[in-house]
FIKE-396496 format. One record per atom (N, C-alpha, C): chain; x, y, z. Coordinates in pm, 1 decimal. Example, Ala and Ser with C-alpha at 12.3 -4.5 7.8 and 13.67 -1.06 7.14 Angstrom:
% FIKE-396496
 chaine        x        y        z
      A   1319.0   -569.0    780.0
      A   1230.0   -450.0    780.0
      A   1320.0   -330.0    780.0
      A   1285.0   -225.0    708.0
      A   1367.0   -106.0    714.0
      A   1290.0      3.0    787.0
//
This chain:
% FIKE-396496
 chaine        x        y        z
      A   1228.3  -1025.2  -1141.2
      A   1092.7  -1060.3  -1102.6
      A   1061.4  -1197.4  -1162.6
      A    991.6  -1295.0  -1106.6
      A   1002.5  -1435.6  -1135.4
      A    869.8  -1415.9  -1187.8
      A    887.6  -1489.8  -1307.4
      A    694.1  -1514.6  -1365.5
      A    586.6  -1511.8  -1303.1
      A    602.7  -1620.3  -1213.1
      A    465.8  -1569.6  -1094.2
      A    436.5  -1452.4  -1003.8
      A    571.8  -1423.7  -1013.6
      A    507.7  -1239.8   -937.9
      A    462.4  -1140.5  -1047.5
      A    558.2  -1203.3  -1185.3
      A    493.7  -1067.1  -1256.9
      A    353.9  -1069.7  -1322.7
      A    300.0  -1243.2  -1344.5
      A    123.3  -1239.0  -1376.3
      A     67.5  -1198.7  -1241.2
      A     91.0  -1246.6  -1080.9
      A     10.0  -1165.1  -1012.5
      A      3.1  -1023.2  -1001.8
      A    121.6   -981.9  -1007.6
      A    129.5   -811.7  -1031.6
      A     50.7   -728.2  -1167.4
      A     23.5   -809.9  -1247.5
      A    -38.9   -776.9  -1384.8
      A   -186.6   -767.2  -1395.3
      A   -245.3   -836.1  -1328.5
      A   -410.5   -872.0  -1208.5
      A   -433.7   -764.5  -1187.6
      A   -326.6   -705.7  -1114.1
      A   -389.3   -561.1   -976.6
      A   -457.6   -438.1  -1025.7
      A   -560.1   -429.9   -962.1
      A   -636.4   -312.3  -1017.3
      A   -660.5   -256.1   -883.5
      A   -641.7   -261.9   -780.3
      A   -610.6   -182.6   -659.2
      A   -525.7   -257.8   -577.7
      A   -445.5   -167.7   -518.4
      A   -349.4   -164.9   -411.1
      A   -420.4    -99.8   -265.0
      A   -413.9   -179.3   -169.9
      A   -471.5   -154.9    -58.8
      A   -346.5   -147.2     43.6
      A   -318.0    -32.7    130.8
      A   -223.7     -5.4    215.9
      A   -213.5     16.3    359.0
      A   -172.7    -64.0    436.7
      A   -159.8    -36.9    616.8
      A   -104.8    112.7    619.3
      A   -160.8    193.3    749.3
      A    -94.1    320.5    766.1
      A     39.1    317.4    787.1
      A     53.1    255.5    963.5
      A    197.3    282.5   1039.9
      A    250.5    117.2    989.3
      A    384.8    162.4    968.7
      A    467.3     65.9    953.8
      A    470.8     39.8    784.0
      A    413.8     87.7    678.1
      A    416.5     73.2    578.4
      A    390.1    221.7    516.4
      A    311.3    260.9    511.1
      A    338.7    447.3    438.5
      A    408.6    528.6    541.4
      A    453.1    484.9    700.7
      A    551.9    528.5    784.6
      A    613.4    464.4    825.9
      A    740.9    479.0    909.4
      A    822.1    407.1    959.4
      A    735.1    320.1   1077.1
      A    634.3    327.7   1089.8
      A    555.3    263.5   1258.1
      A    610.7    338.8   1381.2
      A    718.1    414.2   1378.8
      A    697.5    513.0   1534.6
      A    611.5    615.2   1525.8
      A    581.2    606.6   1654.2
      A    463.5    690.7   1744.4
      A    531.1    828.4   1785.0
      A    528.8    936.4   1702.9
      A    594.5   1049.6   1790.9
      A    444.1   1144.6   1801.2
      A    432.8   1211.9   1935.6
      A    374.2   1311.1   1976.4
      A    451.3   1435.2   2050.1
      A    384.7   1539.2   2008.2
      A    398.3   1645.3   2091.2
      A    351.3   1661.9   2197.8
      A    409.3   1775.9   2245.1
      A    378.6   1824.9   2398.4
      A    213.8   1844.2   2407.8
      A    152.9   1884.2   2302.8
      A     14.0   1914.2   2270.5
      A    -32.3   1812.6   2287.0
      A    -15.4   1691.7   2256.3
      A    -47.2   1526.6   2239.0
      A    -81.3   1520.3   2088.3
      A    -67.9   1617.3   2020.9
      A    -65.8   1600.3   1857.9
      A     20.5   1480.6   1793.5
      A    -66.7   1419.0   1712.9
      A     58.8   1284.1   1683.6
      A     88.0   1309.9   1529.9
      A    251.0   1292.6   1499.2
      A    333.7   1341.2   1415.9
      A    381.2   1210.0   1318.4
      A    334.2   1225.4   1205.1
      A    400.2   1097.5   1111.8
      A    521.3   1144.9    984.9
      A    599.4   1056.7    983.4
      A    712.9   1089.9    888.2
      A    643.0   1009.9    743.6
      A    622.5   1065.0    693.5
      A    580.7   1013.6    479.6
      A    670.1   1014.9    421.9
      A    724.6    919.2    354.7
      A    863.4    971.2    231.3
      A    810.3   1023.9     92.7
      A    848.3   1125.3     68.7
      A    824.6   1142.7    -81.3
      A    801.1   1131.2   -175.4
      A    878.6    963.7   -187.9
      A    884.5    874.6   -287.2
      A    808.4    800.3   -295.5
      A    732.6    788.3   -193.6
      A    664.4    673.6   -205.9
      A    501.1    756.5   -246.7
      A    487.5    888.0   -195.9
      A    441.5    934.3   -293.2
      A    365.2    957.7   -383.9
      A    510.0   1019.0   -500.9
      A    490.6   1006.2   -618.3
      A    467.2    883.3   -675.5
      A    527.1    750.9   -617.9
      A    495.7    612.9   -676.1
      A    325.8    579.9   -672.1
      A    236.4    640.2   -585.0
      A    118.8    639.5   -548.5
      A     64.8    744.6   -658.8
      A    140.1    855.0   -696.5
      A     73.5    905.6   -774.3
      A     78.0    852.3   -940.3
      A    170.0    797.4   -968.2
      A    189.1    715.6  -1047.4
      A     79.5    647.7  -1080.5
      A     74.2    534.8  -1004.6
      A     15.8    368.1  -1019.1
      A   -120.3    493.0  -1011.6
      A   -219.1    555.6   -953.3
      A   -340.1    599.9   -997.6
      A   -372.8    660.4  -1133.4
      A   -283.4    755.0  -1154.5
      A   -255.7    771.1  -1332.2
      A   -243.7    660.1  -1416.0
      A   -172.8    550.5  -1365.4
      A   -193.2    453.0  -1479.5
      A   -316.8    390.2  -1450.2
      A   -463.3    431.6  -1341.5
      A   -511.6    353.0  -1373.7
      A   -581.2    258.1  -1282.5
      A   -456.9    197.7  -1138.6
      A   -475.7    155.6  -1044.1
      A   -512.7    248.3   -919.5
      A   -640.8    180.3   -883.5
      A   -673.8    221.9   -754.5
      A   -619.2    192.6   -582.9
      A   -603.9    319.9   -513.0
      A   -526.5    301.0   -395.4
      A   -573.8    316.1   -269.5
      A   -652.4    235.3   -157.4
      A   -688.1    238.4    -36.7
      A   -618.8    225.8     66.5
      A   -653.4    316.7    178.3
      A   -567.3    325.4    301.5
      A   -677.8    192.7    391.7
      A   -628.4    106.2    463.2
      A   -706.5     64.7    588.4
      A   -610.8     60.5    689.5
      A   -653.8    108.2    794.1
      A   -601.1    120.8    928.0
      A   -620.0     91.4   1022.5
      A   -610.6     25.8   1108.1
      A   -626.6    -13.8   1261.3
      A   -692.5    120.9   1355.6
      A   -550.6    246.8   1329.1
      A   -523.4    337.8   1429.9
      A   -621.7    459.9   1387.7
      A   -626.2    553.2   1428.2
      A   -682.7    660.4   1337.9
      A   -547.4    796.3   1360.5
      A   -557.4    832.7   1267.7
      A   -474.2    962.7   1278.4
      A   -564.9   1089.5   1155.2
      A   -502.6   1190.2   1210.5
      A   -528.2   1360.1   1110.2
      A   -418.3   1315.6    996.3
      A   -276.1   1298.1   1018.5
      A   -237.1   1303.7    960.7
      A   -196.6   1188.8    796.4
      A   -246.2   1093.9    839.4
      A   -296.8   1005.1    771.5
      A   -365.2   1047.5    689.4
      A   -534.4   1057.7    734.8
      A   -584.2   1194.6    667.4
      A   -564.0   1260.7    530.0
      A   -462.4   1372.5    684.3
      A   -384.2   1443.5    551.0
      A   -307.8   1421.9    435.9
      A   -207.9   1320.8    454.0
      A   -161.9   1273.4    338.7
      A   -209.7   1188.9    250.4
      A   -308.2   1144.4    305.6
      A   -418.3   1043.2    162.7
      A   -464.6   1190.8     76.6
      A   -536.1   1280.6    146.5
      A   -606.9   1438.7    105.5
      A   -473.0   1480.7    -58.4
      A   -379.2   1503.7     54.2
      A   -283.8   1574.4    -71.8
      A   -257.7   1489.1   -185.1
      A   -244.2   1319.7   -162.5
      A   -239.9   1230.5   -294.3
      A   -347.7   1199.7   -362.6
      A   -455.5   1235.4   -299.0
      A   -577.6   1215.9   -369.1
      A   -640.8   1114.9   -361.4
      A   -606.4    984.4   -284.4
      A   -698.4    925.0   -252.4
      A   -774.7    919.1   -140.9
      A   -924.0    851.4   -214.4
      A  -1033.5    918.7   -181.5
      A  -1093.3    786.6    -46.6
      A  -1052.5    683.7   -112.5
      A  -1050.0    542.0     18.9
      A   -948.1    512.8    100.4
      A  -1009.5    586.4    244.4
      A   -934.3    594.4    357.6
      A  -1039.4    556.9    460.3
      A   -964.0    425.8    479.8
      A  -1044.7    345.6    589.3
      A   -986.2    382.6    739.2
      A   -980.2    389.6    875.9
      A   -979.0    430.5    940.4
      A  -1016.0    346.7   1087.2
      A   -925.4    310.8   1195.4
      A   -977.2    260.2   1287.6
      A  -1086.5    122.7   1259.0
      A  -1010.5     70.5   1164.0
      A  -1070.1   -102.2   1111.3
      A  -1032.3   -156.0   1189.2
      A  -1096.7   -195.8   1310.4
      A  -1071.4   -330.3   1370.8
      A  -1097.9   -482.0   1319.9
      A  -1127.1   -497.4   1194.2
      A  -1158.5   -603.5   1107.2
      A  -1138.1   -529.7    994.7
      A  -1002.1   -551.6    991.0
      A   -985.4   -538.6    802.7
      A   -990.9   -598.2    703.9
      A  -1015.6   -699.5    680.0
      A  -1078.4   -790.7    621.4
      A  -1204.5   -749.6    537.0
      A  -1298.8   -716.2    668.8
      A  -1474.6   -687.7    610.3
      A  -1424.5   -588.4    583.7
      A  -1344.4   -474.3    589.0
      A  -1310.6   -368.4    544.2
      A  -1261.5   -361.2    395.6
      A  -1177.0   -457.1    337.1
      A  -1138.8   -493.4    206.8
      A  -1257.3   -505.3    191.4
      A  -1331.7   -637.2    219.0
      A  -1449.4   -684.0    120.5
      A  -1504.4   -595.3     78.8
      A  -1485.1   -478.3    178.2
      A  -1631.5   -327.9    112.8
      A  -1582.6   -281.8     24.0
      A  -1456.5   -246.9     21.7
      A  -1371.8   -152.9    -43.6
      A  -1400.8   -217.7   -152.8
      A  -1371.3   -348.2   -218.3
      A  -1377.6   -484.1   -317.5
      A  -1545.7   -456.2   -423.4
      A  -1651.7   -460.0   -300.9
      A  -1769.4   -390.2   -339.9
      A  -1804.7   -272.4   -393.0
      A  -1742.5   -202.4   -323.8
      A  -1758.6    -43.1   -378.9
      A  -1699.5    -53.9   -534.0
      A  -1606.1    -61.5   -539.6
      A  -1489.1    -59.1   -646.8
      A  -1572.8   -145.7   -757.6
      A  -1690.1   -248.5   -728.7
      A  -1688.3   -382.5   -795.9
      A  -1573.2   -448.3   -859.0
      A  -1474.5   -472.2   -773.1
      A  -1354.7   -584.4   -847.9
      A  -1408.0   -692.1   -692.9
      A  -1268.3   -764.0   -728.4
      A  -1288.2   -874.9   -674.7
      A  -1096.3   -887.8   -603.5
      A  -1122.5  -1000.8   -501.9
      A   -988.7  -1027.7   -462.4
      A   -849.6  -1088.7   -535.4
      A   -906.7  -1120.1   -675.2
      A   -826.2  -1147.8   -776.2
      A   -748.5  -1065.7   -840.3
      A   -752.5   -977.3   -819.6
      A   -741.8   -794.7   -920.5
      A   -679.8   -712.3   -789.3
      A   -671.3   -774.7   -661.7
      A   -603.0   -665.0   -550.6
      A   -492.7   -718.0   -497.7
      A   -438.1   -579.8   -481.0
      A   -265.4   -625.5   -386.2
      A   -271.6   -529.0   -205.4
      A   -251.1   -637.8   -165.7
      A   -239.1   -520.0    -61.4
      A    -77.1   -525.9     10.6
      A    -63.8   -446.8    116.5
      A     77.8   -446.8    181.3
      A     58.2   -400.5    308.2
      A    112.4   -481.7    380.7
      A    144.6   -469.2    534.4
      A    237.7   -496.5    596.7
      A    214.8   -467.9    735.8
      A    367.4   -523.6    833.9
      A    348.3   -538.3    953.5
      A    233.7   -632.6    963.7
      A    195.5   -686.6   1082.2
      A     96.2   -802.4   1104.9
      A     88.0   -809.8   1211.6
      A    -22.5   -957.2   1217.7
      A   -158.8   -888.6   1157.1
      A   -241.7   -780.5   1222.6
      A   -368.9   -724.2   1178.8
      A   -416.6   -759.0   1003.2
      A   -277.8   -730.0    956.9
      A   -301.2   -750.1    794.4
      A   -271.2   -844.9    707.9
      A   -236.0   -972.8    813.2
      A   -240.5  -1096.8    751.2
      A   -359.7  -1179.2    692.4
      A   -494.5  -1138.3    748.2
      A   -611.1  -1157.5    666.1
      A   -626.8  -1100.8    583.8
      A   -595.1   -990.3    524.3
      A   -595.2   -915.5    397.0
      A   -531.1   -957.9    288.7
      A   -367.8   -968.6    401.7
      A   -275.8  -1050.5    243.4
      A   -316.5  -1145.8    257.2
      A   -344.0  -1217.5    231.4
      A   -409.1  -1386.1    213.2
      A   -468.5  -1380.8    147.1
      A   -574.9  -1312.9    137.1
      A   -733.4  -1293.6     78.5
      A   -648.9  -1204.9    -83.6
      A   -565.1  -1143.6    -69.3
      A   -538.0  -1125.6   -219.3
      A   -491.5  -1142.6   -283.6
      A   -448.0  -1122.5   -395.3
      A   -410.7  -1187.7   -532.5
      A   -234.9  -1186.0   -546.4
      A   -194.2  -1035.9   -470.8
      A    -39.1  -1013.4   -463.1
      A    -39.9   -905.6   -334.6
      A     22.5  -1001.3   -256.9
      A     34.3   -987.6    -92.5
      A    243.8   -949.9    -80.2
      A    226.9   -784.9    -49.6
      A    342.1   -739.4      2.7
      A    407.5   -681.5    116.4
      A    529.4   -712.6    165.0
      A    514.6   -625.7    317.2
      A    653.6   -574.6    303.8
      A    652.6   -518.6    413.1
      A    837.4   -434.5    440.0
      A    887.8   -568.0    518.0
      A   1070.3   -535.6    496.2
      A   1142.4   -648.8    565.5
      A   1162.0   -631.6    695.9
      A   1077.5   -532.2    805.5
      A   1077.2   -561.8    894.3
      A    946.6   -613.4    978.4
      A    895.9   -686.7    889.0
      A    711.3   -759.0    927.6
      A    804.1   -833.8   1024.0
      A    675.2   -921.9   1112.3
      A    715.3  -1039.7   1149.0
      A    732.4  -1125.7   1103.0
      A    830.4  -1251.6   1091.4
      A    837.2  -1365.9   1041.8
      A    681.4  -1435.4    927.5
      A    567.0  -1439.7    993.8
      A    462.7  -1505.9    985.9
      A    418.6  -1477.8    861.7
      A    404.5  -1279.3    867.9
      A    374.4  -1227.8    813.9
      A    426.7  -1204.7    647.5
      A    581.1  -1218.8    698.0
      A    685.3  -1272.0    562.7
      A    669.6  -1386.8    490.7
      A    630.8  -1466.2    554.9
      A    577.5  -1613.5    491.1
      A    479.2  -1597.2    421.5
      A    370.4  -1519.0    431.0
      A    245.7  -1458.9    378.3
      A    275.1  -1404.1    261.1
      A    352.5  -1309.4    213.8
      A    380.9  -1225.1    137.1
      A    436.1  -1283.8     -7.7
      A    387.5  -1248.2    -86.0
      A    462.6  -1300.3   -185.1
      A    573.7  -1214.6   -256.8
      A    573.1  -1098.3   -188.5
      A    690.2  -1013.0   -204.6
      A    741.0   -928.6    -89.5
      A    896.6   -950.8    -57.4
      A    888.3   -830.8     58.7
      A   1013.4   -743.6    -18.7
      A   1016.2   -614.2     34.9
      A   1028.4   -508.2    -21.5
      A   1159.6   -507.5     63.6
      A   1279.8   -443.6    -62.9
      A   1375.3   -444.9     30.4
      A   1396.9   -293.9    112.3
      A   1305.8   -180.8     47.3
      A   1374.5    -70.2    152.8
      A   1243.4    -86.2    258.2
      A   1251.4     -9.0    357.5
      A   1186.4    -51.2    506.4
      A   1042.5     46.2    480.6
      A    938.4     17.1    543.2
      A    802.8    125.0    552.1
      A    864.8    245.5    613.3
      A    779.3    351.2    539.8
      A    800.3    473.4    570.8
      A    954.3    551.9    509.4
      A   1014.3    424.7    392.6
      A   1142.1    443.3    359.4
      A   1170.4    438.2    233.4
      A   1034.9    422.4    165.2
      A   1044.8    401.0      4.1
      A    982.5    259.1    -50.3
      A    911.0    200.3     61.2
      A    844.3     33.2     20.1
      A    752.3     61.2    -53.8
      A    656.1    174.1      5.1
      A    557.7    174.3    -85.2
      A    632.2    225.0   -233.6
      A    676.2    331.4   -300.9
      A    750.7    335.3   -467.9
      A    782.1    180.3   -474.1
      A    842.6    120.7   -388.1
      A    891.1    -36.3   -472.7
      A    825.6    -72.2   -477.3
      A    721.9    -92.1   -469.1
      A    590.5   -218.4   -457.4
      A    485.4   -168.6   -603.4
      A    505.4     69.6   -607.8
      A    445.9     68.2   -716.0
      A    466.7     73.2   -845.7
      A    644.4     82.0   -820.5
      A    701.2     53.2   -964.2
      A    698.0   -136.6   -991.7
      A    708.7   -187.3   -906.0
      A    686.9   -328.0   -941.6
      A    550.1   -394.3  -1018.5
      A    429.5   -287.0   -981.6
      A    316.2   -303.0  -1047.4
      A    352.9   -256.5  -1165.1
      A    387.7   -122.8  -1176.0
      A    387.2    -71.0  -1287.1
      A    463.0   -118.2  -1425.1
      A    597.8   -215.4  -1368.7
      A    646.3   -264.4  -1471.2
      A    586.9   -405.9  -1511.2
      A    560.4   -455.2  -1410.9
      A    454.6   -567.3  -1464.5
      A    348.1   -593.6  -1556.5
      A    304.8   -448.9  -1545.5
      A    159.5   -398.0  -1629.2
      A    210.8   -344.9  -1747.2
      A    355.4   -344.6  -1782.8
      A    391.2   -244.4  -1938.1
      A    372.8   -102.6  -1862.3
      A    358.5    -28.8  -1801.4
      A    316.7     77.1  -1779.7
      A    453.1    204.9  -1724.4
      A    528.3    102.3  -1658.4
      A    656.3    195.7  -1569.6
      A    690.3    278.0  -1664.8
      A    775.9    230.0  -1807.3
      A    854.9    308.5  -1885.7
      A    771.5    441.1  -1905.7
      A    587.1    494.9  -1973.9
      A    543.0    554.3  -2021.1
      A    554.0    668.8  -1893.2
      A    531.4    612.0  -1722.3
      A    543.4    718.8  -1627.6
      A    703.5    791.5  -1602.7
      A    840.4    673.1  -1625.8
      A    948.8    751.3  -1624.2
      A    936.9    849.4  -1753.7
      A    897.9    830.7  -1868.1
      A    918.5    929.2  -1951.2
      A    832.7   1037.0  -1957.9
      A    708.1   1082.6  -1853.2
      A    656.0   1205.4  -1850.4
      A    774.9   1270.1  -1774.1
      A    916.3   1234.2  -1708.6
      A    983.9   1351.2  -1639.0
      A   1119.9   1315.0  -1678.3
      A   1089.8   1233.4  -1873.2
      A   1227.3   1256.7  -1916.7
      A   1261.0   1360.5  -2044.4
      A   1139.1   1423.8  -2051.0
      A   1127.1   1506.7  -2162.5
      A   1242.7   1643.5  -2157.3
//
């Protein structure tokens, strides 16, 4: 980690997250029902459950709307789940308000054009390596495993070691 990623990573007091294409792989599967079906990895998780135990706060904003989205913010416990943002942007700013921090103190991560006003606007801007080009240029970190594949854990152990904090969460499950 090069100095300048690890003082911006040291800033972050929330992490703000795109649904599809970053906490999932971005395919669209539905059922015969028209129920729409998302794949979550595990890992990424517990890395979410992590970085809130130490401390950092975690928001969903989304373009799309889904249940299951939803649902998996529900079971990790976070409580800011934005939803069908067609301006995510003013959507950060609220989130920014609510929270009272500021864009200095946030990281967000995406993998697409929609969330290139977001990363810009913050302090440590991350995406998966299959964004678009543009969007990679934006980023001041891209993640080498893919959304929906473990980007999000890399992005929250990268906070976490930045902050002093990683070692104290590997050792609650080295006892």
């Amino acid at each position: 980690m090069t100095p300048e990623l690890r003082e911006r990573a040291r800033a972050v007091r929330l992490l703000v997250l795109d649904a599809d294409g970053v906490l999932t792989n971005g395919l669209l599967y539905y059922g015969d029902d028209g129920v729409e079906v998302k794949p979550f990895h595990i890992q990424d998780g517990l890395g979410l459950r992590m970085l809130m135990a130490s401390g950092i706060q975690v928001a969903i904003i989304t373009g799309r709307s889904s249940r299951a989205v939803q649902a998996r913010a529900e079971d990790l416990g976070i409580t800011h789940v934005y939803q069908r943002a067609s301006d995510k942007l003013a959507v950060f700013e609220q989130v920014l308000s609510r929270l009272a921090l500021n864009s200095a103190c946030a990281a967000a991560m995406g993998d697409d054009l929609p969330d290139l006003p977001v990363l810009r606007r913050c302090r440590f801007a991350a995406c998966v390596p299959e964004a678009p080009a543009v969007v990679r240029r934006h980023a001041h970190y891209v993640t080498q495993r893919q959304g929906g594949g473990g980007a999000v854990r890399e992005v929250c152990e990268l906070l976490l070691l930045a902050q002093g904090m990683l070692e104290a969460r590997l050792q609650e499950y080295l006892r």
